[in-house]
C-alpha positions in Angstrom: -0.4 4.9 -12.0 -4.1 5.6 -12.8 -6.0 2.4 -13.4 -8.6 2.0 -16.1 -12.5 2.2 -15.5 -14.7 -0.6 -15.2 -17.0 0.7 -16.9 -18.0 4.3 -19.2 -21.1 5.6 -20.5 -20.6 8.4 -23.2 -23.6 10.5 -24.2 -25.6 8.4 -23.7 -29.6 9.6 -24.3 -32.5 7.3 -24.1 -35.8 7.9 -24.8 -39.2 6.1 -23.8 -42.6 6.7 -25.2 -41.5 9.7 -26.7 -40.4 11.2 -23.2 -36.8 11.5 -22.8 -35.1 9.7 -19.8 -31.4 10.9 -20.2 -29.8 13.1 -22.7 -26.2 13.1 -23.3 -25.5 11.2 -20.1 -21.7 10.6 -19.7 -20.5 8.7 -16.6 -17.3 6.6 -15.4 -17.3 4.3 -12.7 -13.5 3.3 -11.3 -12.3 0.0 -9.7 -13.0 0.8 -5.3 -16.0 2.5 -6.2 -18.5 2.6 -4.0 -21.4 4.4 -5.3 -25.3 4.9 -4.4 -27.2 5.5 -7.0 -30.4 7.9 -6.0 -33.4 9.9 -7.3 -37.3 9.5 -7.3 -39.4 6.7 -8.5 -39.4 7.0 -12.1 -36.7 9.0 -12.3 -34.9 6.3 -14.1 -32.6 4.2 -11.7 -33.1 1.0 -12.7 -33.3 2.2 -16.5 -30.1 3.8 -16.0 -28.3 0.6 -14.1 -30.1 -1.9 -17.3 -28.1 0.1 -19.5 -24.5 -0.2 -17.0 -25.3 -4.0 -17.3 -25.7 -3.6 -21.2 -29.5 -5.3 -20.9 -30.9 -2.1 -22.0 -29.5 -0.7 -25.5 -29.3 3.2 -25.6 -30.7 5.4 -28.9 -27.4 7.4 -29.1 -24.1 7.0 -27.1 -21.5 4.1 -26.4 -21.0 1.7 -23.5 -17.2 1.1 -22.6 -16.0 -1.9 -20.8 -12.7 -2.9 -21.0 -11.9 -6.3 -22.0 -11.4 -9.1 -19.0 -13.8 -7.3 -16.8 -17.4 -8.6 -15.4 -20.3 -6.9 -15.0 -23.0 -8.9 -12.5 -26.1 -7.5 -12.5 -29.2 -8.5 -9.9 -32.7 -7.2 -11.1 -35.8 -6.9 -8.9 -37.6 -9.5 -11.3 -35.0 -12.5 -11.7 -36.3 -15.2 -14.3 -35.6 -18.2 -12.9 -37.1 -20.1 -16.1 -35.5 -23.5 -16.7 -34.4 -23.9 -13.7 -35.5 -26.6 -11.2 -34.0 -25.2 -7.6 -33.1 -21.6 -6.5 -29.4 -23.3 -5.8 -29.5 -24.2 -9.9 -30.2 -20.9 -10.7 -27.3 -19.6 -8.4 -24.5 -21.5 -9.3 -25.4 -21.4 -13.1 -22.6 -19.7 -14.0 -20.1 -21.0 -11.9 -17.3 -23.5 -12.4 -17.6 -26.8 -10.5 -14.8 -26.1 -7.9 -16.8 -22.5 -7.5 -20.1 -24.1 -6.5 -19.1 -24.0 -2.9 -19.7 -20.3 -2.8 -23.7 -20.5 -2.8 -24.4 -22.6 0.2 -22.2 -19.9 2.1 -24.0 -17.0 0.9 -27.5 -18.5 1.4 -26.5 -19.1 4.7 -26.5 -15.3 5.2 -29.1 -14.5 3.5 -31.1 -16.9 4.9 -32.7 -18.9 2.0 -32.6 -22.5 1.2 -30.6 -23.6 -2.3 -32.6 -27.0 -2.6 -36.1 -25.3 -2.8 -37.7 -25.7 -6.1 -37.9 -22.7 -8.0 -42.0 -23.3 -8.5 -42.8 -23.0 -5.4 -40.6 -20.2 -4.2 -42.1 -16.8 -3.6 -40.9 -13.1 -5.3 -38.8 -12.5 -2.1 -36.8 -15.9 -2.5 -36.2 -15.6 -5.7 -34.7 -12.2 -5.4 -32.3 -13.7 -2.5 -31.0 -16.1 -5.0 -30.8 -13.8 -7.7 -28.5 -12.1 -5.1 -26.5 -14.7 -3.6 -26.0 -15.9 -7.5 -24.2 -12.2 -7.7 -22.3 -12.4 -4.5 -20.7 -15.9 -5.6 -20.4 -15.6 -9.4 -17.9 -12.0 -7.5 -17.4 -9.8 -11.0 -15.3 -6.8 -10.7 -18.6 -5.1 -10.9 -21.4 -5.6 -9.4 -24.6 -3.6 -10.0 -27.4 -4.2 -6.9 -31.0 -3.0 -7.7 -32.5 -2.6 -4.7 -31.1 -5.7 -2.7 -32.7 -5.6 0.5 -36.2 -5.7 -0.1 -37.9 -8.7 0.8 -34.6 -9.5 3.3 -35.1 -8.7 6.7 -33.0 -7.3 9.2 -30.5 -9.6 10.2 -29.9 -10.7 6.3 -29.5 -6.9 5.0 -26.8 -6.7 8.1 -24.8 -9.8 7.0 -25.2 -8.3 3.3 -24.2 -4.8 4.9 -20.8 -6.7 6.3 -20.2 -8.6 3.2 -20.1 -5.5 1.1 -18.4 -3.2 3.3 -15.8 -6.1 3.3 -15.1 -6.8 -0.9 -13.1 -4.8 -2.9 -14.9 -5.2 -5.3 -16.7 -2.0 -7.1 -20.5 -1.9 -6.9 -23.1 0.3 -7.7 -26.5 0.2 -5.3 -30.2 1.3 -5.6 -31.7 1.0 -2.4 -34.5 3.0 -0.3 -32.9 1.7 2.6 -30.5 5.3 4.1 -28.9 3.3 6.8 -28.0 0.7 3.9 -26.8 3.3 2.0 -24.7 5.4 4.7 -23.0 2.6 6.1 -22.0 1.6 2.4 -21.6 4.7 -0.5 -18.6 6.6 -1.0 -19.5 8.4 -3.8 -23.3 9.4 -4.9 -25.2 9.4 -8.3 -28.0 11.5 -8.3 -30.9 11.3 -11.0 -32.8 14.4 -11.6 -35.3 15.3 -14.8 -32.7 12.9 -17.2 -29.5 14.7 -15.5 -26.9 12.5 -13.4 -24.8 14.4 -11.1 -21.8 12.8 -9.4 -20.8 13.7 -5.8 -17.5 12.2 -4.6 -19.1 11.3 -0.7 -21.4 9.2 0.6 -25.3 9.3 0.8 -24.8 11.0 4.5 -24.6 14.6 3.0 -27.4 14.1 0.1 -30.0 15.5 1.3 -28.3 19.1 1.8 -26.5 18.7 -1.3 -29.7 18.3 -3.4 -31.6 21.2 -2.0 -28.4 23.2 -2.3 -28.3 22.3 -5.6 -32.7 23.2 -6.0 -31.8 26.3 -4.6 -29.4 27.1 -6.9 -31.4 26.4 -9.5 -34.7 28.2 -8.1 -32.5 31.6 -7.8 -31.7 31.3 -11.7 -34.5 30.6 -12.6 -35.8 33.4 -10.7 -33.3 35.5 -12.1 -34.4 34.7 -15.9 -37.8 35.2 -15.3 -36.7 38.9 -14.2 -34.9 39.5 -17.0 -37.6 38.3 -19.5 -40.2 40.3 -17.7 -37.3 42.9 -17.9 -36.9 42.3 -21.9 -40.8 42.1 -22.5 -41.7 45.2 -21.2 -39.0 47.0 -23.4 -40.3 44.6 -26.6 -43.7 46.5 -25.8 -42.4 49.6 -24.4 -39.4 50.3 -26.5 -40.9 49.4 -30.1 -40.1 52.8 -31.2 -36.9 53.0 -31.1 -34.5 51.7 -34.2 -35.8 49.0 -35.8 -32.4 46.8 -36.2 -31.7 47.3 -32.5 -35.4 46.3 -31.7 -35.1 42.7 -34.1 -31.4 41.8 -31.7 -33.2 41.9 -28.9 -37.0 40.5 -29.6 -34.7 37.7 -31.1 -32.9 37.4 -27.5 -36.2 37.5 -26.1 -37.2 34.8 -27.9 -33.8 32.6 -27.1 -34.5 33.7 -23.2 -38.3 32.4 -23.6 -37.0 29.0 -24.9 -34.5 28.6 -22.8 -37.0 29.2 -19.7 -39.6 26.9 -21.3 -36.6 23.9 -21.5 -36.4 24.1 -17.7 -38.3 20.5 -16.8 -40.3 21.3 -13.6 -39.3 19.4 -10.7 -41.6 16.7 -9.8 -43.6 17.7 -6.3 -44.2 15.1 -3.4 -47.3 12.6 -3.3 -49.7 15.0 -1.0 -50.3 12.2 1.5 -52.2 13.1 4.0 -54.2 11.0 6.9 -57.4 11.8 9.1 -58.1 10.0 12.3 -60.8 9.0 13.0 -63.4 9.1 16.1 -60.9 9.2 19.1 -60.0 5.0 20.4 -60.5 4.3 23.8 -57.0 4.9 25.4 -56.8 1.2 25.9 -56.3 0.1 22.3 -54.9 -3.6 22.3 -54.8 -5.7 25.6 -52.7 -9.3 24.7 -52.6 -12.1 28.0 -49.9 -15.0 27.7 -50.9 -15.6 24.2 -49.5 -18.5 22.1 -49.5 -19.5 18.7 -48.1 -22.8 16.6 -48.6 -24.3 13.3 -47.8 -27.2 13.6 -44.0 -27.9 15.0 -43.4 -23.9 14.2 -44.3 -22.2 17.1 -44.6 -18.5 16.8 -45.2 -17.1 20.0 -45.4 -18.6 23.7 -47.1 -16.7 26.8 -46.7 -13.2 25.0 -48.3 -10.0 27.0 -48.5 -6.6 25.4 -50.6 -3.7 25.5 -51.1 -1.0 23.6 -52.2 2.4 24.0 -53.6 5.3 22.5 -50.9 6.9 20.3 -48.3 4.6 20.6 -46.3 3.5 17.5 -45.3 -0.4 17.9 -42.8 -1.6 15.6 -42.5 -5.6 15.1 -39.1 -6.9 14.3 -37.4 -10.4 13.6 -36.3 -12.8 10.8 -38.7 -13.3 7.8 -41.3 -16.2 8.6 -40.7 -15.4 12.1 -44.3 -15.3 12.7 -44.6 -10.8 12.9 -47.8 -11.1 10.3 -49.1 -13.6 12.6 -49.1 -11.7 15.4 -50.6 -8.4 14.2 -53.3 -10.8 12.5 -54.1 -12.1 16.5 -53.6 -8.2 17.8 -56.4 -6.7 15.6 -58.9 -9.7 15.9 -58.6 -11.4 12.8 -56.7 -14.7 14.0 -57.4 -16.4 17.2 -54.3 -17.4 19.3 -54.1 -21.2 20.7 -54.1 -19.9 24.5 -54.7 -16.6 26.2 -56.7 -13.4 25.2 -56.8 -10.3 23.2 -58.8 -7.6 24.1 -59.7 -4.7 21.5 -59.9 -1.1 22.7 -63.4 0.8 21.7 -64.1 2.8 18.8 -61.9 1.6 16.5 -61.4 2.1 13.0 -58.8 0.4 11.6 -57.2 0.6 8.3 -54.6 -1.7 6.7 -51.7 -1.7 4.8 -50.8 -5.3 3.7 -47.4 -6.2 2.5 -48.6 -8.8 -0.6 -50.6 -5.8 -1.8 -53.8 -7.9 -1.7 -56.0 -4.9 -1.7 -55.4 -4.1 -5.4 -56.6 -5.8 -8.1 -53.2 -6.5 -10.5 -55.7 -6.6 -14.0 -58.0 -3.7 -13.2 -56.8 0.1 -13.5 -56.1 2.3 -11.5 -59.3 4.1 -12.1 -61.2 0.9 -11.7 -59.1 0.6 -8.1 -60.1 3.5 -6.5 -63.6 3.8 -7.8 -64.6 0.2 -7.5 -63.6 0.2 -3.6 -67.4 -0.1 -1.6 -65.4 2.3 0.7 -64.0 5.1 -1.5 -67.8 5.1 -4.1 -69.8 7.7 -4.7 -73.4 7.0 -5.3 -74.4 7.9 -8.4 -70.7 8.9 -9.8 -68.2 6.4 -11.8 -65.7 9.4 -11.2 -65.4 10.1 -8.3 -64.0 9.0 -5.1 -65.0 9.9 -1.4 -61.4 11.4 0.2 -61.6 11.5 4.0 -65.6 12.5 3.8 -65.7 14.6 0.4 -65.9 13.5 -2.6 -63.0 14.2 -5.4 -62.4 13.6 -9.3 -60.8 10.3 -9.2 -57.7 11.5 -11.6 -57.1 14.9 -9.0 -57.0 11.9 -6.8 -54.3 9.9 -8.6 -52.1 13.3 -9.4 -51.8 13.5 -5.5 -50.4 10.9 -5.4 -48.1 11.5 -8.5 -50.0 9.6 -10.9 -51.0 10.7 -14.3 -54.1 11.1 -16.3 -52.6 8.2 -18.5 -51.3 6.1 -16.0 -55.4 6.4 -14.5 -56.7 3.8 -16.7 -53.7 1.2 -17.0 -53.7 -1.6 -15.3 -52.1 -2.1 -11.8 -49.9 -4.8 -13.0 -48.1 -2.2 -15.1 -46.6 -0.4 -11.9 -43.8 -0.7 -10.1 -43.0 -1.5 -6.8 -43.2 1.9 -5.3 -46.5 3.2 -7.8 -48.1 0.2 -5.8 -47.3 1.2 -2.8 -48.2 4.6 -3.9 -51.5 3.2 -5.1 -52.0 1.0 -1.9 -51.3 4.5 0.2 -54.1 6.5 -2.1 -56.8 3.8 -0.6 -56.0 3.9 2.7 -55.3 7.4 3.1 -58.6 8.3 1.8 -60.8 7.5 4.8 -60.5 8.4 8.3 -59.3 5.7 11.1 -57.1 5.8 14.5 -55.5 2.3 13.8 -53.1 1.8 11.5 -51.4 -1.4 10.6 -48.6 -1.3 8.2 -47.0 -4.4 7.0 -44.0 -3.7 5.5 -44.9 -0.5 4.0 -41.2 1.2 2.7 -40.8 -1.2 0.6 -40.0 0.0 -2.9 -40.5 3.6 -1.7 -38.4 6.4 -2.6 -37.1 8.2 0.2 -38.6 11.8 -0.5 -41.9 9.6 0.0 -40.6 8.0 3.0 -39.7 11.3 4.7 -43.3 11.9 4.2 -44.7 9.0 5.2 -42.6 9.6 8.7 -44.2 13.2 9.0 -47.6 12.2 8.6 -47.5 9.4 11.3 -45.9 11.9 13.5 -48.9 13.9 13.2 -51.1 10.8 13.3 -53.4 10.6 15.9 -54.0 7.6 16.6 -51.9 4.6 17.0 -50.1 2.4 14.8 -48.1 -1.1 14.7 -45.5 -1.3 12.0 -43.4 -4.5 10.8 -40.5 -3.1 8.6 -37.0 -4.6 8.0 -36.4 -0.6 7.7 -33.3 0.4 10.5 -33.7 4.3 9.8 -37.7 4.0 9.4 -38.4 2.4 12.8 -35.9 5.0 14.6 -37.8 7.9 13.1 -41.2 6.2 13.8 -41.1 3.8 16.6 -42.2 4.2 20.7 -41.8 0.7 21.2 -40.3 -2.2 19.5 -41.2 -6.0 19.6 -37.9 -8.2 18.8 -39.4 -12.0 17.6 -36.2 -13.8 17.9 -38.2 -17.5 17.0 -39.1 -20.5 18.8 -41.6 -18.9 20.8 -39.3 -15.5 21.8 -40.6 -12.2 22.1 -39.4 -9.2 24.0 -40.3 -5.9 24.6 -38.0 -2.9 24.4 -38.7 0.7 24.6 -37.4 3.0 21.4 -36.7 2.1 17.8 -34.3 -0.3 16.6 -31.2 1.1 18.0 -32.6 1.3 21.4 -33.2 -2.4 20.7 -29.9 -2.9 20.0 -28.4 -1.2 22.7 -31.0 -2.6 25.2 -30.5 -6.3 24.0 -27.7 -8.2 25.8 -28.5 -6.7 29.2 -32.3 -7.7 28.6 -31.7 -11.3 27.6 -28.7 -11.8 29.8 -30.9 -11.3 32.8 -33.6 -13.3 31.5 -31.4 -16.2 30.9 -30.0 -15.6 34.4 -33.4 -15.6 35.7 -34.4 -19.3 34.0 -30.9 -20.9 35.4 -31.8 -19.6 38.5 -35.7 -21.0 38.2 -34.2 -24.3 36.9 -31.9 -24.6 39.4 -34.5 -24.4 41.9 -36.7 -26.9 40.3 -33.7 -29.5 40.0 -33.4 -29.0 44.1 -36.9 -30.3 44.6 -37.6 -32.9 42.0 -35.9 -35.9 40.8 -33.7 -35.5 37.6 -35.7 -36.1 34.2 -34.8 -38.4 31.7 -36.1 -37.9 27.6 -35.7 -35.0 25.8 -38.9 -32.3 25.4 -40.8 -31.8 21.6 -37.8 -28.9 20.9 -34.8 -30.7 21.9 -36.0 -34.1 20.3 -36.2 -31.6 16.8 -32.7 -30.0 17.4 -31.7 -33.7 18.1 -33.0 -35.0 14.4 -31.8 -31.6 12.7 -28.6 -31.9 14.1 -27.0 -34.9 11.8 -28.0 -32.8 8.7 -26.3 -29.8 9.7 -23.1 -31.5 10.7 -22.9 -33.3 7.4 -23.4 -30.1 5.7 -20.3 -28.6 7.8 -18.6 -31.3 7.2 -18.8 -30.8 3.0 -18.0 -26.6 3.2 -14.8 -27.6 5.7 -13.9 -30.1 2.4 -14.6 -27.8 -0.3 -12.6 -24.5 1.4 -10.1 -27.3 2.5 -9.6 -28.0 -1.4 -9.5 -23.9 -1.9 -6.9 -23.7 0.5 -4.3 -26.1 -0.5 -3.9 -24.5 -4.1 -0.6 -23.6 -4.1 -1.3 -19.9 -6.1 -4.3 -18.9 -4.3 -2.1 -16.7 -1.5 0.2 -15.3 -3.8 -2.4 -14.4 -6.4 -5.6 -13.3 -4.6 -4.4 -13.1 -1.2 -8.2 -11.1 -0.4 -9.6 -14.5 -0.9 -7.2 -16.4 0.3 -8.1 -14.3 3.8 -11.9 -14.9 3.5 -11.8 -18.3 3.1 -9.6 -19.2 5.9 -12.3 -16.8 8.0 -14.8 -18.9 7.0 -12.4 -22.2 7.2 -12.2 -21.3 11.1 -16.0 -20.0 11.6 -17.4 -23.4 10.0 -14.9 -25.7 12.3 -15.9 -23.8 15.2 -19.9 -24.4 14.0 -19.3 -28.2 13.9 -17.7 -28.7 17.2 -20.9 -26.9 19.0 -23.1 -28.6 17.0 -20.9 -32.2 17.3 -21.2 -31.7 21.1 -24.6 -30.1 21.1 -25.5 -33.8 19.6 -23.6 -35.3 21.7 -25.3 -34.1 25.0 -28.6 -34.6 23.7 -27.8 -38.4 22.6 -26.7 -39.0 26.1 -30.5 -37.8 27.8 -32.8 -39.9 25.0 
């Protein structure tokens, strides 16, 4: 028997500015479904999932969702107003006996409930917007872009926790190895059309420029038949005047119908210039260390760094990767040890905060008001890689408009910044590049581009991304910050890292037993605890009390005498997480343990 939709949008047309964004858009999304939503920036994603949600009200068309069924919706700009702590904000909507669900999903995506919502940053307050989805678990569940601002390890719990649910969702994300290990059905946004495709986001690619070429042949074949048509109409005017009215007047329909094709939108022309050629020595780093305080971020850390090499940094968010490319290119100096820059080099920047742009100036003002982009004499122009250029030729290169030229820069989105961000530093020559976090918020036709250029790039280039696919395309060499001092070196992108990882670190553990052992045999055994362990020691107490009060909440869960008869799915997860929790408090109750017996 065929079970209702969750949800149904019928001719549905919306229209912005005066610009249409959809047009008798119909679409049905069915309970399992599993479905990527895709298209270009601008194209109207987010638009399109605001109106799912029912936060965006359509001119014509109805919204249909049955009664009994939820629709969760996470935004990329939560407002957290009214609320004191991220964990408030998370479990607003939850019953009491719910409540346990947040602590659990912050856990995974790594962000702390009890942190005041004042203080937190963008990227926190997205995770909570997220983990307040995940617990409040509607029968649909709309995702905007969830893995931005999460890094690696967080997007795979989040990848794990979704492939597991039953529960339908519809995703943004820029993110392809997100999306391939997730869709099973694809939405495709295209000049105000939505085409469904009933597999995952694996096969778009093809599919879409099957489906341009398609459409470039008939478009080809019109414009035959109206130059066909036209040069009868001139031709052909002699002959009887009723035939010669049918078929000026099909002439006509042909013309209109050509000139209601909406022109595909072309790629940002990005395009980089090295600079002078680098020494072939580019970065030299000896046993260098860094703290702040009790965080330490790196401990006796070599690398080096040649001439063309593309070095991607990896690890957990406020791991310390920033810090490190900061001590790399000159502009922090590390507590002990040396870097060494390479000669010759010009290095350009690509900061993930997007401090470069000024959020209340335009977009003219950006570009023109940069000391390193002026022309002398010339309020519009820019100087492009030696030459200068009309600043709003500029901006259309990068797919900006004439309008768009004099708005302000807080009126973009996320990938129009980055967009913006890629105009200034594209426009002068260098042989370093340092990009911090740059596919964020890009759409992937951009990111595709972004990959070629750098392949042609000449000179070098160190990358932190949270990006799996990204750093495979880009990446020679791959720096995995684990915390607490850790860094190793691997060869390849990220799947080299992960393939190259337990052999690495199982021998390097080996290697310390073995050096410890050997230190035990000539000096006398050591009583106290070092700085670390004496931390672990204090933290310890907190995090067993905190595993103590999840083991009594999913204890409470589990005794309700419905729970495996009714929702069996749940009943499953949360004896998982019954067993994964007891298991985390023995270790840390005997962790304590043998640390109370050495102070």
């Amino acid at each position: 028997m065929a079970r209702a939709p969750l949800l149904q949008l019928n001719s549905i047309s919306l229209t912005f500015g005066g610009n249409p964004v959809f047009d008798d858009l119909s679409l049905v999304i069915q309970p399992g479904d599993r479905v990527a939503l895709v298209g270009r920036n601008g194209s109207g994603k987010s638009t399109l999932m605001k109106v799912m949600a029912g936060l965006a009200e359509a001119d014509r068309g109805d919204r249909v969702v049955p009664p009994g069924i939820t629709v969760g919706y996470m935004e990329q700009d939560p407002d957290l107003s009214g609320f004191s702590t991220l964990g408030d904000f998370a479990a607003s909507r939850l019953d009491e006996g719910e409540a346990y669900r947040v602590p659990m999903v912050a856990e995974g995506l790594k962000f702390d409930p009890d942190m005041p919502v004042a203080t937190a940053s963008g990227g926190e307050k997205r995770r909570a917007a997220l983990a307040k989805l995940l617990a409040e678990a509607p029968e649909l569940m709309l995702l905007d872009e969830p893995t931005n601002h999460l890094d690696i390890h967080a997007i795979e719990w989040l990848e794990a926790e979704l492939k597991s649910t039953r529960t339908a969702f519809v995703l943004i994300s820029h993110d392809r190895a997100f999306l391939r290990a997730l869709s099973k059905a694809t939405l495709w946004i295209d000049r105000g059309q939505v085409r469904r495709r009933e597999s995952g986001f694996d096969g778009f690619e093809d599919w879409r420029e099957t489906v341009w070429a398609e459409e470039d042949e008939a478009r080809h074949k019109l414009d035959r038949k109206i130059k066909a048509e036209a040069k009868w109409a001139v031709e052909g005017i002699s002959a009887r005047r009723k035939r010669n009215q049918g078929r000026v007047r099909a002439l006509a329909a042909l013309r209109d119908e050509r000139a209601s094709h909406i022109r595909r939108q072309g790629t940002a022309a990005l395009e980089i210039e090295s600079g002078t050629v680098s020494g072939k020595k580019v970065i030299e780093a000896k046993g260098i260390s860094k703290a702040f305080g009790q965080t330490i971020i790196t401990r006796d850390f070599d690398l080096r760094v040649l001439r063309g090499d593309r070095v991607a940094f990896v690890g957990p968010n406020g791991v310390g990767k920033t810090t490190i490319l900061k001590m790399l290119t000159g502009q922090l100096a590390p507590d002990a040890g040396a870097v060494t820059l390479g000669t010759n080099l010009d290095i350009a920047v690509f900061d993930q905060a997007r401090a470069q742009l000024d959020a209340k100036a335009t977009l003219w003002e950006n570009l023109t008001g940069d000391p390193l982009m002026a022309v002398s004499g010339a309020s519009d122009q820019v100087m492009v890689r030696g030459n200068p250029k009309h600043v709003v030729a500029y901006l259309k290169d990068f797919l900006f408009d004439e309008r768009q030229a004099r708005a302000p820069v807080y009126s973009l989105s996320g990938g129009e910044k980055a967009r913006l961000l890629l105009a200034k530093l594209m426009a002068r020559p260098s042989n370093l590049l340092i990009l911090d976090e740059p596919t964020n918020d890009l759409d992937v036709e951009t990111l595709d581009l972004l990959q070629d250029i750098l392949g042609d790039y000449d000179g070098t280039v160190l990358l932190v991304s949270h990006d799996r696919d990204f750093i495979d395309r880009v990446a020679t060499t791959t720096v995995a910050l684990e915390g607490q001092g850790r860094a190793m070196v691997y060869p390849g992108g990220w799947s080299d890292y992960v393939t190259q990882r337990p052999a690495l670190v199982a021998a390097e553990e080996a290697r310390a037993r073995a050096a410890a052992a050997a230190h035990k045999a000539y000096t006398p055994v050591e009583t106290g605890l070092s700085f670390t362990e004496r931390k672990r020691f204090n933290d310890l107490p907190g995090l067993i009390e905190r595993l103590e009060a999840e083991i009594a909440k999913l204890a409470e869960l589990l005794e309700g005498p419905d729970l495996y008869a009714k929702e069996p799915v749940k009943f499953r997860k949360a004896s998982e997480m019954m067993a994964d929790r007891q298991r985390l408090l023995t270790a840390a109750e005997e962790e304590w343990l043998a640390l109370a017996d050495r102070v």
